[in-house]
N, C-alpha and C positions, 0 to 999 in steps of 0.2 A: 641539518639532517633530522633532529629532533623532529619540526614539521613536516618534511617531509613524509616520514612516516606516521604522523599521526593521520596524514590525507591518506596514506593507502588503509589506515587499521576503521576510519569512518566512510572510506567508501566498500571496503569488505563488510562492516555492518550494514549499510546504507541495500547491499547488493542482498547481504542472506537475510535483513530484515522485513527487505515491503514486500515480497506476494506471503511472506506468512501473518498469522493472528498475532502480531505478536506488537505491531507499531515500530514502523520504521523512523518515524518519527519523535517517538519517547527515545528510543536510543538515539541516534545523533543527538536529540539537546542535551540527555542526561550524560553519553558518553563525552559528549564536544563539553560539557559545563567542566566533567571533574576532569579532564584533562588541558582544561584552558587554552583551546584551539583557538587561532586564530587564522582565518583565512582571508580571500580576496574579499572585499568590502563589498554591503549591495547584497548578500544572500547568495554572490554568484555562482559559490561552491556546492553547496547544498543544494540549488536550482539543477548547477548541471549533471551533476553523479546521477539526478532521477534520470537522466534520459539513459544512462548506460544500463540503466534497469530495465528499462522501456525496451531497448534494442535487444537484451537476451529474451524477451517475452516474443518477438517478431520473430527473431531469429527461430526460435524451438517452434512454434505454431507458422511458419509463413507458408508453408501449404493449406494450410484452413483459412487461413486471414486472403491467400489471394485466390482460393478457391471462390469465398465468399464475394468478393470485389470482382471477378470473371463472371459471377452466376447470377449477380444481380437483374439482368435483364431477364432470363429465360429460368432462373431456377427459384421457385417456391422457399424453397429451405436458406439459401444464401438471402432471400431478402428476410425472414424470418428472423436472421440470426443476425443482421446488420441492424434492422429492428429494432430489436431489444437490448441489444448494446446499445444503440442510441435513445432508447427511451431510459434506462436504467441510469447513464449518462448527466441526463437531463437537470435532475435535482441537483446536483450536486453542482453543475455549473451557472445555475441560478443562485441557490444559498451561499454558494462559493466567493460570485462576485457579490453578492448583498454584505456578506459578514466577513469580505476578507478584513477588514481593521480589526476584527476583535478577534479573529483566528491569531494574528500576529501576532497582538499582546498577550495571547493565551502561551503562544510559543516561549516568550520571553519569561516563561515561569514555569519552572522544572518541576515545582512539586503537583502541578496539573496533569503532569504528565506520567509521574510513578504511583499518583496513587488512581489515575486512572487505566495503568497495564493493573495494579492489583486487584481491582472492582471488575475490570474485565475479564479476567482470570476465572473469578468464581461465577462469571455469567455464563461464561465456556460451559463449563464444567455443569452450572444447570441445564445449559440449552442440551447438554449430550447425550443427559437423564432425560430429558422431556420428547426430544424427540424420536419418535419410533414409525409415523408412517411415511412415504416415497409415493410420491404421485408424478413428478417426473423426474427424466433419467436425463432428457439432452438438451441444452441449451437451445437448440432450432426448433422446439415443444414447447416452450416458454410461450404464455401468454402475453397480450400486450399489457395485461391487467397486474402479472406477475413481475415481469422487467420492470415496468417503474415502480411496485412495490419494495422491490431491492433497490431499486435504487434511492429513495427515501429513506432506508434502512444506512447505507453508504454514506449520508450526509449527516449522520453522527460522528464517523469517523472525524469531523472536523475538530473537534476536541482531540487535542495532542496524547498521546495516548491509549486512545480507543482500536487503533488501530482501523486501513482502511479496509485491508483486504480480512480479518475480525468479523470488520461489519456486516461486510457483503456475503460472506460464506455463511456467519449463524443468521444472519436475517433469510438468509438461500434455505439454510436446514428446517427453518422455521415457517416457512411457506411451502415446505414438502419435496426439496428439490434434492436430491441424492447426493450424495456427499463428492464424488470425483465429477457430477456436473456442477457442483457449484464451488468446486476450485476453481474450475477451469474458467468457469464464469466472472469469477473473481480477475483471474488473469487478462480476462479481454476487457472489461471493464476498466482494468486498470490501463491501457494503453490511452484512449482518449478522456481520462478522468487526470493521470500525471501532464502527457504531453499540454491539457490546456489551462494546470496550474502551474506549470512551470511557464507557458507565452503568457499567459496574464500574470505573475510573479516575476516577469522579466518586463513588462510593461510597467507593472507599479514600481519597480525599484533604478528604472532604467538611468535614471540622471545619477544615482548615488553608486551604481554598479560599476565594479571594477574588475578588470581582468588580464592585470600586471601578474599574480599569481597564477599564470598560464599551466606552469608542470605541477602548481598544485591538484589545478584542476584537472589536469591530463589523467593524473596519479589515481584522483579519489573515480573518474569516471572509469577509467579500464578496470578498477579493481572491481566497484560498483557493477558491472560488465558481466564480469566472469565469475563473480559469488552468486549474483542473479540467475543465472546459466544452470550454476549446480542446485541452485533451491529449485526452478521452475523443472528440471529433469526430476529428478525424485520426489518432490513432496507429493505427487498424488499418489504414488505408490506408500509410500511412508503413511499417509492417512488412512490409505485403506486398509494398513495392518494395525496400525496404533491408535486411530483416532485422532480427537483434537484434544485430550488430555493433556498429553504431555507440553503440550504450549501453552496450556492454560498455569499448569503448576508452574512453569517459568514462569510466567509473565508474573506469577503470584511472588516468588522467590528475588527474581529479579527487579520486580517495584519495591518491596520490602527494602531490601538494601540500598535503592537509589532513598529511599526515603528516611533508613537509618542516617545514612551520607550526608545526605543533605541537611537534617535537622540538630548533624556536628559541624556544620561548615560554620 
């Protein structure tokens, strides 16, 4: 029972930590370390809860995502916006497979990861002060010059910790792009940036993966599901009243303590 529910308490993190700045991935290792999870063998649990993440982001946007896929022939703005989702894409699935071994071993070392939410924290927090001018408002305005600039921006997230969607959103503030377009930005980015580390994390582990732990995995993916659902509904309303502060002081509050923990383990 114990396990049981640790699979639904890492796929509710897993759910309300990837589309925020916050690194969905420093928590699962720092929460899965102190609480000595073990799951299905092979990564397969961790692999599969991204996709229940992926699907709340389909589910809330699939009017724009199949508007976009309808309009590709005849409409300017849907190729525009398929575009730069796939140039921004780009980096990250090159650096991706280049450095997947050393992403691994990074993974397998928690203090990489807390004290990289702390440094990220107070980068927040500068990028918030720095930035003051908007030059675009909508994601199908994106140049092709801009999309793979974020997307370059994105393939630091590879460092456990930094956070993907972090990356994508102040590297997005940072090149002028309004703050509820480069959530959102954040958000479709993440659809073909998870789904193709999750097929190639399921290629590279494929011999050693195991998926006897079925209802664990059932467990962490629906939870992962519907905590995802309630982040992707409110957080661009919640940014536009509060900013990215308040995730930045977590992230700052939150590393501190995985990093007190850890240096009494």
């Amino acid at each position: 029972m114990d396990t049981y529910l640790e699979a639904l308490l890492l796929g509710i993190v897993e759910g309300l930590t990837e589309f925020l700045p916050v690194s969905s991935t420093a928590h699962l290792v720092l929460v899965g370390d102190m609480m000595g999870f073990s799951g299905p063998a092979g990564k397969a649990f961790e692999i599969v809860i991204q996709l229940g993440a992926i699907l709340a982001v389909c589910l809330v946007y699939w009017r724009r995502l199949w508007g976009a896929v309808v309009g590709l022939g005849d409409d300017p703005r849907a190729r525009a916006f398929v575009r730069n989702v796939t140039l921004a894409f780009l980096p990250s699935m090159v650096v991706g497979a280049l450095a997947y071994k050393y992403v691994r071993e990074m993974l397998d070392a928690p203090m990489i990861s807390a004290v990289a939410l702390v440094v990220g924290g107070f980068a927040i927090l500068a990028i918030e002060r720095m930035v003051k001018t908007v030059r675009v408002r909508e994601v199908e305005d994106f140049s092709a010059k801009l999309s793979l600039a974020i997307g370059l921006c994105q393939v630091i997230s590879m460092i456990p910790g930094v956070s993907r969607a972090g990356a994508t959103i102040m590297g997005s503030l940072l090149l002028g792009v309004e703050r509820r377009a480069a959530a959102e930005f954040s958000f479709f980015l993440a659809i073909p940036t998870m789904l193709g580390a999750t097929v190639f994390s399921l290629y590279k582990n494929w011999s050693e993966m195991s998926f006897e732990g079925g209802a664990l995995i059932a467990i962490g993916f629906v939870a992962a599901f519907f905590a995802a659902l309630v982040v992707v509904r409110t957080f661009i309303g919640f940014v536009g009243r509060h900013g990215f502060a308040p995730f930045a002081w977590y992230r700052i509050v939150f590393g501190c303590v995985m990093i007190g923990l850890l240096l009494a383990q």
